[in-house]
C-alpha positions as CSV (number, residue, x, y, z in Angstrom):
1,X,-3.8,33.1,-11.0
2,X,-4.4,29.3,-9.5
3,X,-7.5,29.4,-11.9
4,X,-4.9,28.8,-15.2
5,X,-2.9,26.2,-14.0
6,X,-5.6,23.7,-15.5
7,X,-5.4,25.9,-18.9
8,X,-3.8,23.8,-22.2
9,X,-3.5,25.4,-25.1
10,X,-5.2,23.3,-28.3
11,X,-4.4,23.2,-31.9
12,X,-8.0,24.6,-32.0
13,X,-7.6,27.8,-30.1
14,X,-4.7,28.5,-31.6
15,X,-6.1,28.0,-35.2
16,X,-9.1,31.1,-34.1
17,X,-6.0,33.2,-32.7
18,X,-4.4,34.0,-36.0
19,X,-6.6,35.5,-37.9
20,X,-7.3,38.1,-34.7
21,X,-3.3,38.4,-34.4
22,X,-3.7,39.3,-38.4
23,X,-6.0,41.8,-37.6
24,X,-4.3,43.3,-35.0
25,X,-1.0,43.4,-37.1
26,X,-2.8,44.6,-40.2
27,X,-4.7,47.8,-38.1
28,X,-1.2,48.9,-36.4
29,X,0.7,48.9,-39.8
30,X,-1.7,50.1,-42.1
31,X,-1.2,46.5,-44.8
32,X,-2.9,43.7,-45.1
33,X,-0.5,41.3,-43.1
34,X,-0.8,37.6,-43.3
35,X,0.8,35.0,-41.4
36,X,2.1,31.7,-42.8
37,X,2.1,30.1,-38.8
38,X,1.5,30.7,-35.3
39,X,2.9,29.5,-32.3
40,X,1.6,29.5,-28.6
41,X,2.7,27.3,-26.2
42,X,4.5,25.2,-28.0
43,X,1.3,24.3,-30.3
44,X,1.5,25.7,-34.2
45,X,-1.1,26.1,-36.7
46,X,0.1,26.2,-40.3
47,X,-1.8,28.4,-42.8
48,X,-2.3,26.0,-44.9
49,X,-3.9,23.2,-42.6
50,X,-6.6,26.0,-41.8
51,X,-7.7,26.1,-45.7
52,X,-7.3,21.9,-45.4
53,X,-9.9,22.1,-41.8
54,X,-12.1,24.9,-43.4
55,X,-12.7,22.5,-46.8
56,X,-13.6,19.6,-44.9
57,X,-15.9,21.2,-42.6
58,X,-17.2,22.6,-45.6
59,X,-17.6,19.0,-47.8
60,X,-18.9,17.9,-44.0
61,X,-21.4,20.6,-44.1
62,X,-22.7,20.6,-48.1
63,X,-23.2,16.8,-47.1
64,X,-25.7,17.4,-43.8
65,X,-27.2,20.1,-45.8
66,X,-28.2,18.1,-49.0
């Protein structure tokens, strides 16, 4: 286990967690299940900063695209 101890836990992998913990909540209840945060290791990801990241990077996007 030595090769963790370097592990940190980012705002960014905790933002692509959520929607597989969704999933995995969602298949072993049988509903749609949506969570409004998520917390690992002390870092949280509010649902609605993930619609705020996934409009800039889409304004970001539409701009290199143009």
């Amino acid at each position: 286990m030595d090769g963790f101890k370097d592990f940190k836990m980012t705002e960014e992998k905790v933002r692509k967690l959520l929607p597989l913990c969704e999933s995995i909540l969602s298949r072993e209840y049988g509903r749609k299940i949506k969570l409004k945060d998520l917390t690992v290791g002390g870092v949280t990801v509010r649902r609605d900063e993930l619609k705020d990241k996934r409009h800039e990077n889409l304004k970001i996007k539409n701009k290199i695209d143009k």
